[in-house]
VMD Tcl script that builds the backbone (N, CA, C; Angstrom):
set m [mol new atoms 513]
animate dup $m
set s [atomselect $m all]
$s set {name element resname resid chain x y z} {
  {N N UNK 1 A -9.213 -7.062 56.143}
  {CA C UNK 1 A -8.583 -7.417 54.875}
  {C C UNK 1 A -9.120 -6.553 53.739}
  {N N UNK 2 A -10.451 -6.493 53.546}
  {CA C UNK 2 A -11.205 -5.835 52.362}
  {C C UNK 2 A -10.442 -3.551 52.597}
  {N N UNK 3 A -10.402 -3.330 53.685}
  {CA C UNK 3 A -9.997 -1.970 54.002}
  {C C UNK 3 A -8.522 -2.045 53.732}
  {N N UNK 4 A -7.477 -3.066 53.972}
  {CA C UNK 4 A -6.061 -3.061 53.185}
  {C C UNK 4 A -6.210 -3.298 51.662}
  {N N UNK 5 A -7.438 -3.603 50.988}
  {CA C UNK 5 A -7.602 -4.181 49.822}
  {C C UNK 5 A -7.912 -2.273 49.165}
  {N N UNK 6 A -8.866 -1.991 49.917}
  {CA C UNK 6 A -9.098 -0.676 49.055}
  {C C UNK 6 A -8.369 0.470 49.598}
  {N N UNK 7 A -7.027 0.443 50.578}
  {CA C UNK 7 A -6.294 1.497 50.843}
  {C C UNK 7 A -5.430 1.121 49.547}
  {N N UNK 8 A -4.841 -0.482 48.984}
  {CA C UNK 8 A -4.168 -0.361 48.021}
  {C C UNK 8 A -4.486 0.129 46.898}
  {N N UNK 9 A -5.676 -0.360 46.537}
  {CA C UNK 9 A -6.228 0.282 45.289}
  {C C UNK 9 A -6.130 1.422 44.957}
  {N N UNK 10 A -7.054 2.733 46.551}
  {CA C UNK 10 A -6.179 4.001 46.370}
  {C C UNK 10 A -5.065 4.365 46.102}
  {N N UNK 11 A -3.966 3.597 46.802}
  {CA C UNK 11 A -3.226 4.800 46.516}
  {C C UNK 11 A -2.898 4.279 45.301}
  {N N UNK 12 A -2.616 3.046 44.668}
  {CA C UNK 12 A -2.314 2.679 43.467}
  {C C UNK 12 A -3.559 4.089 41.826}
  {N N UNK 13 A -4.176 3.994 42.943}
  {CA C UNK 13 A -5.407 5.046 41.567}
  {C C UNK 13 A -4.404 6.327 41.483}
  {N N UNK 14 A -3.844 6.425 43.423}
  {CA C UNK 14 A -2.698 7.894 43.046}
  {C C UNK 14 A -1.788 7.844 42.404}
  {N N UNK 15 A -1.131 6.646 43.069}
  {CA C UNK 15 A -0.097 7.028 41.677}
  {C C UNK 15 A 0.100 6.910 39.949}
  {N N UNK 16 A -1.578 6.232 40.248}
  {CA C UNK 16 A -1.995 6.630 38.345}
  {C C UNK 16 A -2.026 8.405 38.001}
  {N N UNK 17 A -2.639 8.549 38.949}
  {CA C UNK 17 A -3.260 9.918 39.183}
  {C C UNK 17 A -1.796 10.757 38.941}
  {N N UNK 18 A -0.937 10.946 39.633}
  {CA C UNK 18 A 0.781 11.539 39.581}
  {C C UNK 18 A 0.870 10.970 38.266}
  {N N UNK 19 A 1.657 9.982 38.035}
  {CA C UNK 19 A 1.554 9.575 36.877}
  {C C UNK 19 A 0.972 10.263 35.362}
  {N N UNK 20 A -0.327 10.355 35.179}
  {CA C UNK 20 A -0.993 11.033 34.303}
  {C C UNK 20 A -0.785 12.481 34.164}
  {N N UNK 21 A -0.745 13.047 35.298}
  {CA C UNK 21 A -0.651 14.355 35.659}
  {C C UNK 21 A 1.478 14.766 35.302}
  {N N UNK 22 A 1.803 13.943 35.182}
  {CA C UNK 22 A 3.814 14.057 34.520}
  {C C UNK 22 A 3.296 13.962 33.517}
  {N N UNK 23 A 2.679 13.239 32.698}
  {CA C UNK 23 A 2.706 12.805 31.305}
  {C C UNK 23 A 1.852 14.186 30.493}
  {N N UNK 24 A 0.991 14.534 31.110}
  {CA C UNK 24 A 0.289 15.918 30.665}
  {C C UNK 24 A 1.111 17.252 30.664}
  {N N UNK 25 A 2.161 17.148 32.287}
  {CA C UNK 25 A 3.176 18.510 31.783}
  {C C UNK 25 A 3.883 18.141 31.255}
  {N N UNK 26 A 4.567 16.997 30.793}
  {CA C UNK 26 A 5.980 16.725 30.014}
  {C C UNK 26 A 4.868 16.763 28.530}
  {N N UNK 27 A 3.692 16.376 28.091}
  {CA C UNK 27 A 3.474 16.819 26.999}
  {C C UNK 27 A 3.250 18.537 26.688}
  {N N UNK 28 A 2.681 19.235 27.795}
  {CA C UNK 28 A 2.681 20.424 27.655}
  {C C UNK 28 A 3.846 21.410 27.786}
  {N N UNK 29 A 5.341 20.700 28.185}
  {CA C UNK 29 A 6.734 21.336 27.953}
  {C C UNK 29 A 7.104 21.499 26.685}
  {N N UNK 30 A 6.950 20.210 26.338}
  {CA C UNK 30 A 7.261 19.946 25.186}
  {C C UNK 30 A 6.933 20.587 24.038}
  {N N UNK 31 A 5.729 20.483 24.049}
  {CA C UNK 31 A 4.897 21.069 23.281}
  {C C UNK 31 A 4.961 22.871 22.683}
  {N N UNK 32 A 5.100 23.156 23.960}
  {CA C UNK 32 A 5.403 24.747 24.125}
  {C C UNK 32 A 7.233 25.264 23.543}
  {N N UNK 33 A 7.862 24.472 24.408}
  {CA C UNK 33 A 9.009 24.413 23.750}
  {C C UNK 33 A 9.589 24.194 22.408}
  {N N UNK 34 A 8.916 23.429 21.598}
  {CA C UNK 34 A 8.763 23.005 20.533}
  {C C UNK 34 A 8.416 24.275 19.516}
  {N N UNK 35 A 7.066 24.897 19.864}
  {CA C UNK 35 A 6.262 26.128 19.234}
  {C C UNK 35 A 7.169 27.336 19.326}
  {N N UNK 36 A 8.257 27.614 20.627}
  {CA C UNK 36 A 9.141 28.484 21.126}
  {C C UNK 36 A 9.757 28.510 20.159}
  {N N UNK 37 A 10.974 27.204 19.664}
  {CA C UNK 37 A 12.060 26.943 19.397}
  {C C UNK 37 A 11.425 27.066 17.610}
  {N N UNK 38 A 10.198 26.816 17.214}
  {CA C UNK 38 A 9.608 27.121 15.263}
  {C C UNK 38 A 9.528 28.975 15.602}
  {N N UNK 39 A 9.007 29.104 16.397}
  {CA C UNK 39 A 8.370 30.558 16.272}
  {C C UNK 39 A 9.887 31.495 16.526}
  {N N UNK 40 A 10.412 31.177 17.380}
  {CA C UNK 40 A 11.745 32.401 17.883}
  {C C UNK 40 A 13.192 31.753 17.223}
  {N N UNK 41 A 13.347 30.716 16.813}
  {CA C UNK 41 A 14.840 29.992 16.186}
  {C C UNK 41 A 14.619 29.633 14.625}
  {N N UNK 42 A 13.784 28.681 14.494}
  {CA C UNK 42 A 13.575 28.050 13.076}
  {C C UNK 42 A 12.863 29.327 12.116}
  {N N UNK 43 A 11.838 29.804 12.527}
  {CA C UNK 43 A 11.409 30.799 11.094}
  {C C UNK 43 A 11.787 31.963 11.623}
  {N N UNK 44 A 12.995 32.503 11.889}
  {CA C UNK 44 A 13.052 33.774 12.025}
  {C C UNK 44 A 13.742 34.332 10.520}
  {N N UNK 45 A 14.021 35.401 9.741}
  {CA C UNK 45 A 13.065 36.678 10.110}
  {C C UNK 45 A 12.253 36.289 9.440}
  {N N UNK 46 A 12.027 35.370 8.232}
  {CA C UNK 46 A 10.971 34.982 7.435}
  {C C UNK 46 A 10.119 33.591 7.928}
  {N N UNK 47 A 8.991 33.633 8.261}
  {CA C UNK 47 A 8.390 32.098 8.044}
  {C C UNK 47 A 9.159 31.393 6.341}
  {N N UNK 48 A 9.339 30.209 6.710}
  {CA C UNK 48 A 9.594 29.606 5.226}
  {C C UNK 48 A 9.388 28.036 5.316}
  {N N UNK 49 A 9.453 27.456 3.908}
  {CA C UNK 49 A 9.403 26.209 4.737}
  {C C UNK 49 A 10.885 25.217 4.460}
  {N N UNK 50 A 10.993 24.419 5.314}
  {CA C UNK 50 A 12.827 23.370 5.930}
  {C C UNK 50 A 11.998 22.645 5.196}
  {N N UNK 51 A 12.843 22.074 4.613}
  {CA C UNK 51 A 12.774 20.300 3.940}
  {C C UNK 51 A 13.634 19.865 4.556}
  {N N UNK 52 A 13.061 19.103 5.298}
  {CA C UNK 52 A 13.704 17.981 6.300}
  {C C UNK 52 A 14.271 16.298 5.563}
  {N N UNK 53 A 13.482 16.192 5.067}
  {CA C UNK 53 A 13.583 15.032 4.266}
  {C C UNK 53 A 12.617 15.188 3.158}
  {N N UNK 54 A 12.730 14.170 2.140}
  {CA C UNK 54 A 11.906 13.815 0.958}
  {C C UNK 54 A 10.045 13.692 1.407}
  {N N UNK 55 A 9.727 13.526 2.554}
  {CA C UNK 55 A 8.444 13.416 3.033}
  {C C UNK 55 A 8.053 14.405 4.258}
  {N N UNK 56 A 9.135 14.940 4.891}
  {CA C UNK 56 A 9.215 15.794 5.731}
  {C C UNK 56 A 9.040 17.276 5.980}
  {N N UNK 57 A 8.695 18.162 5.996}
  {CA C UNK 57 A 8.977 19.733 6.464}
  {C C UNK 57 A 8.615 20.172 7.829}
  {N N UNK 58 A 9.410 21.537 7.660}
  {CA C UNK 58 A 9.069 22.278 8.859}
  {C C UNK 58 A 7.970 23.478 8.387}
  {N N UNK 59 A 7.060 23.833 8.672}
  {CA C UNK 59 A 6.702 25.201 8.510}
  {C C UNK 59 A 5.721 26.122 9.517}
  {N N UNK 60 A 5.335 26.884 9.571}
  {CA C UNK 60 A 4.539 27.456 9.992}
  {C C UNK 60 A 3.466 28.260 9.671}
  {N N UNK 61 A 2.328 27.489 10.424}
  {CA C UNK 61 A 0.983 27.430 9.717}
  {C C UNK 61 A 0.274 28.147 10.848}
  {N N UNK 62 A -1.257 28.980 11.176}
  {CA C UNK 62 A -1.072 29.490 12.141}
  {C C UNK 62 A -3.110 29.005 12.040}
  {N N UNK 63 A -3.318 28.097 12.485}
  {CA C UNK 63 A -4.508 27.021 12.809}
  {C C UNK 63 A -5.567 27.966 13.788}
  {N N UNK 64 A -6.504 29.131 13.488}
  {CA C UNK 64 A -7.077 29.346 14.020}
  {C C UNK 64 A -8.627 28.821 14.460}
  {N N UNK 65 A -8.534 27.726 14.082}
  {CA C UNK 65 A -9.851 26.898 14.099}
  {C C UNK 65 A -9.150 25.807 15.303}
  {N N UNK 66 A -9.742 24.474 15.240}
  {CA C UNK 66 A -9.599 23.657 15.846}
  {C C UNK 66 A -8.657 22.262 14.475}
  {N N UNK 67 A -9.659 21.111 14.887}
  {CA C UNK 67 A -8.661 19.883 13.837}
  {C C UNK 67 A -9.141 20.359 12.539}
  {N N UNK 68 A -8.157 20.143 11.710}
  {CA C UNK 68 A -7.848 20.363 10.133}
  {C C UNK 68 A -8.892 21.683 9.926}
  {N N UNK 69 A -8.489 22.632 10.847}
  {CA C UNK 69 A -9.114 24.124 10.746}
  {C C UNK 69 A -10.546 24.254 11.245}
  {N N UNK 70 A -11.258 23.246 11.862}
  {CA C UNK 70 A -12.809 23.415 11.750}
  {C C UNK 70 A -12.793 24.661 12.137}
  {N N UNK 71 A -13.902 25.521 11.903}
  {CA C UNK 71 A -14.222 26.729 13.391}
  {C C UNK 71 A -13.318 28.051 12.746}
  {N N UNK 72 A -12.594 28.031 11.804}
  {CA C UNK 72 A -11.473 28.940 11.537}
  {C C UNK 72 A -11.836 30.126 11.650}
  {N N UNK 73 A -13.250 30.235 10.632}
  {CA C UNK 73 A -14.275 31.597 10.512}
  {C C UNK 73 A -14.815 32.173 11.205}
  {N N UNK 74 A -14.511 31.506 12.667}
  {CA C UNK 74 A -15.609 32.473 13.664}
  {C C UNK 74 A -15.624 33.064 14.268}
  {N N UNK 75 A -14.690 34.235 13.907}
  {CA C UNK 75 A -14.768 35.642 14.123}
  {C C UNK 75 A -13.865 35.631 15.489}
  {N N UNK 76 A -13.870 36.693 15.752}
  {CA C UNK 76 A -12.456 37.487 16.865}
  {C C UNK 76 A -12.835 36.982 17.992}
  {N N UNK 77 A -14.140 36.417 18.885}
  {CA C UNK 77 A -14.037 35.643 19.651}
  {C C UNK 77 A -13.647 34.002 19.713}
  {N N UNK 78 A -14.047 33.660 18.760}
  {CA C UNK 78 A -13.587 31.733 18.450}
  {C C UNK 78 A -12.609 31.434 19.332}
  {N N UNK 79 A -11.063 32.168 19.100}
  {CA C UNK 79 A -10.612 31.596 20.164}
  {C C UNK 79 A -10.839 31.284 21.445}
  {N N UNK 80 A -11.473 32.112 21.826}
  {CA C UNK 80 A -11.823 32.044 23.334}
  {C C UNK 80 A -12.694 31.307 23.736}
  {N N UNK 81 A -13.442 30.885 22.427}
  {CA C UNK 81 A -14.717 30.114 22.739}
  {C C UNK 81 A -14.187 28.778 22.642}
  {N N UNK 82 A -12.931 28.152 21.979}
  {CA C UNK 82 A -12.315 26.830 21.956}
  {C C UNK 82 A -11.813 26.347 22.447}
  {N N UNK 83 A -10.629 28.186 23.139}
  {CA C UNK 83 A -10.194 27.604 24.574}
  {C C UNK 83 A -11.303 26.968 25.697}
  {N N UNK 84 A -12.069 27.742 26.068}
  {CA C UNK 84 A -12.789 27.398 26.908}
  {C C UNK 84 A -13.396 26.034 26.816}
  {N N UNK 85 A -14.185 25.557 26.075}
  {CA C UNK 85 A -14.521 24.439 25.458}
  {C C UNK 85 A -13.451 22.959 25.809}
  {N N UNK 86 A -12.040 23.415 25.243}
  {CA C UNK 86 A -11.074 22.544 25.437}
  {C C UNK 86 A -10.743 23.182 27.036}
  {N N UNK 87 A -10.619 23.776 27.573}
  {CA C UNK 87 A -10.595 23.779 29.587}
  {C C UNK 87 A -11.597 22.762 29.859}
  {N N UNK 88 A -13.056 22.890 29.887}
  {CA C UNK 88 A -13.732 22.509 29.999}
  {C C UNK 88 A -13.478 20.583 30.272}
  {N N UNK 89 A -13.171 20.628 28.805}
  {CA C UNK 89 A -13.040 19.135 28.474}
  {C C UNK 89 A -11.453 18.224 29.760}
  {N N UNK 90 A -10.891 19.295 29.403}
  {CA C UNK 90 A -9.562 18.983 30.279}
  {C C UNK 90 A -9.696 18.779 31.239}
  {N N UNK 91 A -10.657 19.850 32.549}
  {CA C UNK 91 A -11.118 19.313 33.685}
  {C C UNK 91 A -12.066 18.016 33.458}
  {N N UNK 92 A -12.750 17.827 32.609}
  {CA C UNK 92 A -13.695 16.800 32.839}
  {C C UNK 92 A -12.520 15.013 32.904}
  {N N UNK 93 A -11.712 15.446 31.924}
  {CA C UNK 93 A -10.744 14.437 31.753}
  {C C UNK 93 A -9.594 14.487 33.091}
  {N N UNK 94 A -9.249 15.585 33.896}
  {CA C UNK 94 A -8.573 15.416 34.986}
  {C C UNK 94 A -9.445 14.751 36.180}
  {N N UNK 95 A -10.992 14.655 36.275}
  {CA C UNK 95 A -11.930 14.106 37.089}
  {C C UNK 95 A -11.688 12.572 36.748}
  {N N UNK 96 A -11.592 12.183 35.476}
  {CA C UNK 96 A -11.290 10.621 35.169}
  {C C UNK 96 A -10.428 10.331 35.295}
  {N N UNK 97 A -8.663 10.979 35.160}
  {CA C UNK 97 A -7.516 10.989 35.345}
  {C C UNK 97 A -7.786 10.418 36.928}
  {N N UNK 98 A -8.131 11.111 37.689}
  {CA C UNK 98 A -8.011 11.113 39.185}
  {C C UNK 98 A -8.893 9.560 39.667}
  {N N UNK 99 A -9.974 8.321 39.003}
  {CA C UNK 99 A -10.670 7.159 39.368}
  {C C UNK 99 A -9.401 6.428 37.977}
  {N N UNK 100 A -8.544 6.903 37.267}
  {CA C UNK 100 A -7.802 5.440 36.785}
  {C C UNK 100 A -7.017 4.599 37.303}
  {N N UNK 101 A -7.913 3.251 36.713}
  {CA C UNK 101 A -7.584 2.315 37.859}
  {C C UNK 101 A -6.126 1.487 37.055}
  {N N UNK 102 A -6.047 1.910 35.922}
  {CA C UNK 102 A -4.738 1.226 35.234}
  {C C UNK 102 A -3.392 2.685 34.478}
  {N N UNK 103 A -2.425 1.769 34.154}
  {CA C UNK 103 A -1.471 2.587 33.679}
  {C C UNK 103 A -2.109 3.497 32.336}
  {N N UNK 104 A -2.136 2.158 31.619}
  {CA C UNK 104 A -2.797 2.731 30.432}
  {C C UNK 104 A -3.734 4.034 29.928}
  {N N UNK 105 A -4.622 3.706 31.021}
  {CA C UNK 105 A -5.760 4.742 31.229}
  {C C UNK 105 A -5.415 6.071 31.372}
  {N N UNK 106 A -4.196 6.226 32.113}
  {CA C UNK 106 A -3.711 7.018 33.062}
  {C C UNK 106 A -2.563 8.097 32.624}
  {N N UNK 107 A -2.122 7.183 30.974}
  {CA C UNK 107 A -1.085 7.857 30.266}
  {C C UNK 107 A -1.827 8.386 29.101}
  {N N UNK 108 A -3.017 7.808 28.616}
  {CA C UNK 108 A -3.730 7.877 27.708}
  {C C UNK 108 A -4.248 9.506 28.203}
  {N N UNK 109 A -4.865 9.713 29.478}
  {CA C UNK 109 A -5.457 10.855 29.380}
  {C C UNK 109 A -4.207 11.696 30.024}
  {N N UNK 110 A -3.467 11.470 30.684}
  {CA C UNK 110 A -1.962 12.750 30.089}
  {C C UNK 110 A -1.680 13.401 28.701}
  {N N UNK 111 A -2.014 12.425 27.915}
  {CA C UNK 111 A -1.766 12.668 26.805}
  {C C UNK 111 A -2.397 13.619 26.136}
  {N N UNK 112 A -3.579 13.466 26.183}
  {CA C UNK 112 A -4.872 14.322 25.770}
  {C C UNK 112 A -4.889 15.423 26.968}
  {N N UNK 113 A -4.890 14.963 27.870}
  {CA C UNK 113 A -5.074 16.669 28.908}
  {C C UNK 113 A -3.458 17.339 28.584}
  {N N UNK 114 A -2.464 17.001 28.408}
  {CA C UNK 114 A -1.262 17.926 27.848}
  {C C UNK 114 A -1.142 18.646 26.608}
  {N N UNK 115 A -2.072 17.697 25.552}
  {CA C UNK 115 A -2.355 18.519 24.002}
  {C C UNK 115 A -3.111 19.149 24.386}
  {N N UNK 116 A -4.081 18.952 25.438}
  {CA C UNK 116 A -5.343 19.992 25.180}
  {C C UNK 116 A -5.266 21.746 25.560}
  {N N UNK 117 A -3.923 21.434 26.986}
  {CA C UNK 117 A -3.918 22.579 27.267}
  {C C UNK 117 A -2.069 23.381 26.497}
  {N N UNK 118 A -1.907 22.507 25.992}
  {CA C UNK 118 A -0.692 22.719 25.358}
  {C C UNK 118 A -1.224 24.038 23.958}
  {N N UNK 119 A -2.605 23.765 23.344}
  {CA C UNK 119 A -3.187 24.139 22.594}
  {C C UNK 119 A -3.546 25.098 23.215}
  {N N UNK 120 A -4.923 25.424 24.458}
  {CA C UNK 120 A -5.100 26.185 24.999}
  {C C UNK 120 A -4.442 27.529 25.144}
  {N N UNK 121 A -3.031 27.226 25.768}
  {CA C UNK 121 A -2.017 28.158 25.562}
  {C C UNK 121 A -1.837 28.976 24.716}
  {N N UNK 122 A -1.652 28.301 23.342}
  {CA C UNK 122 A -1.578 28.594 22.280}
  {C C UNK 122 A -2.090 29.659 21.825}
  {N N UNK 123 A -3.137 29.471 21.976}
  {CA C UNK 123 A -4.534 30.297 21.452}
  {C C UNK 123 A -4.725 31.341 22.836}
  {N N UNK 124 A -4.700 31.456 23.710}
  {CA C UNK 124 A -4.270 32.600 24.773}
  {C C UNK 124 A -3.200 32.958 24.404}
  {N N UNK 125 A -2.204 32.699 23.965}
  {CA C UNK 125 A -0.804 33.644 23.657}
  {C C UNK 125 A -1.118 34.390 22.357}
  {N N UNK 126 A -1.119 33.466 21.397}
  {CA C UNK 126 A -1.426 34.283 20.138}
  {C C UNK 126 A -2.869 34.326 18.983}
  {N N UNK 127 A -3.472 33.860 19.974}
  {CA C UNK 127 A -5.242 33.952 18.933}
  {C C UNK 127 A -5.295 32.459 18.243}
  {N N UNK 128 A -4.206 31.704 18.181}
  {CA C UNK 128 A -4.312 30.451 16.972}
  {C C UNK 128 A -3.596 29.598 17.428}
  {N N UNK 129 A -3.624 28.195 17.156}
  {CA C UNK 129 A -2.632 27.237 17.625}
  {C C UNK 129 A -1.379 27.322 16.356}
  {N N UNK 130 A -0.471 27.120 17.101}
  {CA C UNK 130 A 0.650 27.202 15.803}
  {C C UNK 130 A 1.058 25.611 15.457}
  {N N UNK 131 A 1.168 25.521 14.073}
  {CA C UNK 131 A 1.338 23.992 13.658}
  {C C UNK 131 A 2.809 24.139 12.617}
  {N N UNK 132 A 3.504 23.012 12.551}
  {CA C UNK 132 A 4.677 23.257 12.020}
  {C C UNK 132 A 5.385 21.931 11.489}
  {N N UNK 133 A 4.405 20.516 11.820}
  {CA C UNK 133 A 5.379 19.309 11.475}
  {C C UNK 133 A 3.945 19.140 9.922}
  {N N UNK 134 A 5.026 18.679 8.781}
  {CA C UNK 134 A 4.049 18.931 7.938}
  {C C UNK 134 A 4.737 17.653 7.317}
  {N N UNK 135 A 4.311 16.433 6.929}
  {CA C UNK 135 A 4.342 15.064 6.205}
  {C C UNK 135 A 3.837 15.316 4.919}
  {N N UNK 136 A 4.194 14.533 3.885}
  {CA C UNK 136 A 3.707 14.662 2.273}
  {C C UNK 136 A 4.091 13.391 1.745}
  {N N UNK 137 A 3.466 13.310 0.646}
  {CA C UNK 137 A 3.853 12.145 0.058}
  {C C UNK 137 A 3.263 12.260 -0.980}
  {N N UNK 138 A 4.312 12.263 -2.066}
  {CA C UNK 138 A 3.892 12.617 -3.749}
  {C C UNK 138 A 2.848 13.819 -4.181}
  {N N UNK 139 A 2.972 14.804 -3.441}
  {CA C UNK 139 A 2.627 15.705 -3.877}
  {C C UNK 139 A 1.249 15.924 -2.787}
  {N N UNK 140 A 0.865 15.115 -1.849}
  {CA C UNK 140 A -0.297 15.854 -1.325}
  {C C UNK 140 A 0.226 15.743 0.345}
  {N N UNK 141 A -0.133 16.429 0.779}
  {CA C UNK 141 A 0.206 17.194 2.315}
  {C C UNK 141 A -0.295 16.826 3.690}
  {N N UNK 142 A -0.706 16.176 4.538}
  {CA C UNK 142 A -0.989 16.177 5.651}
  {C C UNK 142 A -1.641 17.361 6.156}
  {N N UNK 143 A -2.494 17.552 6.683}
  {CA C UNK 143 A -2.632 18.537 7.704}
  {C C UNK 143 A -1.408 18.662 8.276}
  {N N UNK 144 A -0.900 20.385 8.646}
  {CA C UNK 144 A -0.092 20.894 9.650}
  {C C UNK 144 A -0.441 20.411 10.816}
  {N N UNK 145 A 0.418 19.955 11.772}
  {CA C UNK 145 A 0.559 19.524 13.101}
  {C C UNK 145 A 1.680 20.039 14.056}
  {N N UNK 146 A 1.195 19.269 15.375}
  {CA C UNK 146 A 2.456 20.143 16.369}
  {C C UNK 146 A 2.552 19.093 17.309}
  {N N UNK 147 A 2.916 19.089 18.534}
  {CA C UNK 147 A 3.063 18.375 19.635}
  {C C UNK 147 A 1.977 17.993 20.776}
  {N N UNK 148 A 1.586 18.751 20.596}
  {CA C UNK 148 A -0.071 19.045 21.000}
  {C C UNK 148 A -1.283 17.736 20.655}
  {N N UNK 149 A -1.219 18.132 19.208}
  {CA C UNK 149 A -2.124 17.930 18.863}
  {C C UNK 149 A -1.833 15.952 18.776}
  {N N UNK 150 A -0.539 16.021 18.462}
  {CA C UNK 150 A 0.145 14.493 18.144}
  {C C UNK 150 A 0.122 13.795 19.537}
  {N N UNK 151 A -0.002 14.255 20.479}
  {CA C UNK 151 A -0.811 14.004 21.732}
  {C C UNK 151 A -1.964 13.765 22.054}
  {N N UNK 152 A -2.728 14.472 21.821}
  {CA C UNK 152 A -4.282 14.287 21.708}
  {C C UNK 152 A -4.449 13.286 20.885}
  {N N UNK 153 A -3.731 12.508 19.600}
  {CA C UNK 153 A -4.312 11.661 18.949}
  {C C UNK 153 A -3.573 10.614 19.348}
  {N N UNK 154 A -2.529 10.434 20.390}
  {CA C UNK 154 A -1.955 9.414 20.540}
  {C C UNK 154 A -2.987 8.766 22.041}
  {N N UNK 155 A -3.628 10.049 22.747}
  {CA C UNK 155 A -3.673 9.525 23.593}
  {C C UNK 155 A -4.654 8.749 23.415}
  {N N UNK 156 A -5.906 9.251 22.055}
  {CA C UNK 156 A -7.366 8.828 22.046}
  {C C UNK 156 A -7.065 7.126 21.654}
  {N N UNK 157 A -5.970 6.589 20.769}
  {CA C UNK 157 A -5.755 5.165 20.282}
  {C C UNK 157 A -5.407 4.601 21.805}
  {N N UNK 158 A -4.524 5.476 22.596}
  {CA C UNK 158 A -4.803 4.227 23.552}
  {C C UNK 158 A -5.692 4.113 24.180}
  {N N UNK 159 A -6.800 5.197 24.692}
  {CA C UNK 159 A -7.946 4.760 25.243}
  {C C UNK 159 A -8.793 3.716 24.597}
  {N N UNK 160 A -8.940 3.787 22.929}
  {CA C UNK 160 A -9.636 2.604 22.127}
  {C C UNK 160 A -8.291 1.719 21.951}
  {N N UNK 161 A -7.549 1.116 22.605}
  {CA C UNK 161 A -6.833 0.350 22.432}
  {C C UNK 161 A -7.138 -0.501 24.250}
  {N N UNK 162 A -6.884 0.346 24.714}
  {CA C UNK 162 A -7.760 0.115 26.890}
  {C C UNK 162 A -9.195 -0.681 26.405}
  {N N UNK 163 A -9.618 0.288 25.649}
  {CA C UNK 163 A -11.348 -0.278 25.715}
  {C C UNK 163 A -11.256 -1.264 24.955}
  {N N UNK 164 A -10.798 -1.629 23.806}
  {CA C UNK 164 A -11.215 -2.939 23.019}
  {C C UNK 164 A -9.832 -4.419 23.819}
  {N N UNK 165 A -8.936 -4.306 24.364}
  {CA C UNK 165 A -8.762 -5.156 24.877}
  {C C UNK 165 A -8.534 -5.295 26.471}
  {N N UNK 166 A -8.492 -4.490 27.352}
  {CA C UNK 166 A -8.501 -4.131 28.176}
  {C C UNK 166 A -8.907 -5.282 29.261}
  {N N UNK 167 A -8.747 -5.964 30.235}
  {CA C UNK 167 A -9.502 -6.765 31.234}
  {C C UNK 167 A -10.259 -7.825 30.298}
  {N N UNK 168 A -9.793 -8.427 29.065}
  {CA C UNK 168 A -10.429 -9.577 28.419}
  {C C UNK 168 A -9.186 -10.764 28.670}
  {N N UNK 169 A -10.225 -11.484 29.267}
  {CA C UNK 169 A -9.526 -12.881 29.781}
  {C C UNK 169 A -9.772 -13.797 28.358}
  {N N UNK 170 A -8.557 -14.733 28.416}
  {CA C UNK 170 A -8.752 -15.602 27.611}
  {C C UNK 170 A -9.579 -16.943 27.649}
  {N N UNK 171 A -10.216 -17.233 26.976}
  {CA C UNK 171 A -11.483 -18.371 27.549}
  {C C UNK 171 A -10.932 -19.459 27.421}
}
mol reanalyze $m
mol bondsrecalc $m
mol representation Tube
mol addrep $m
């Protein structure tokens, strides 16, 4: 009984495992496609910026640092040193991808391993991550963002959303 108990569990961890691993390339299609369709359709021949709505734009911003630019200054290797850094992190997060024992867990780090290497890319194609969804409101700006990155922060709330209620029984 206990060996049908943990063949289910496996494969149930696999198909977290599949699971996570769709949610990371459909964020990293996306993502890329997205950067394709600002960089080769929306700002051609001039970058400029779309007003989308009253709070909305399109533009293109070209993020050679990491979040809200950290790292920007550091010289003609940085990229390579962030990619790597973010690989790094991505395998460490495909090692946890591969023991999640719930959905949650499992979409949460798709999420983050698809921004991470969605970014990665980025910065191997052209030295910088490209950012282009830009929010405002009465005059002050959001950080530039992309698909990527709106990934990586969606996925981190659900992991602190897993961890703070996660397997709590009601007393």
């Amino acid at each position: 009984m206990c060996g049908l108990m943990n063949a289910f569990v496996a494969n149930q961890s696999r198909s977290y495992w599949l699971f996570g691993l769709i949610v990371a390339v459909l964020v990293v299609v996306l993502d890329q496609g997205s950067k394709w369709w600002i960089l080769e359709q929306v700002m051609q021949p001039v970058p400029h910026v779309i007003e989308v709505t009253s709070f909305f734009n399109l533009v293109l911003v070209w993020n050679y640092g990491v979040s809200f630019g950290t790292f920007a200054s550091g010289g003609a290797l940085m990229p390579y040193i962030l990619s790597a850094i973010a690989a790094v992190i991505a395998v460490c997060l495909i090692f946890w991808l591969r023991q999640a024992e719930r959905r949650l867990i499992a979409l949460a780090l798709g999420f983050i391993i698809g921004g991470a290497v969605g970014n990665v890319a980025d910065r191997m194609l052209h030295g910088a991550v490209v950012d282009f969804l830009d929010f405002h409101v009465g005059g002050w700006h959001f950080w530039a963002f992309n698909v990527a990155d709106s990934g990586i922060s969606v996925g981190v709330v659900l992991l602190l959303i897993d961890g703070l209620f996660a397997g709590r029984e009601k007393s």
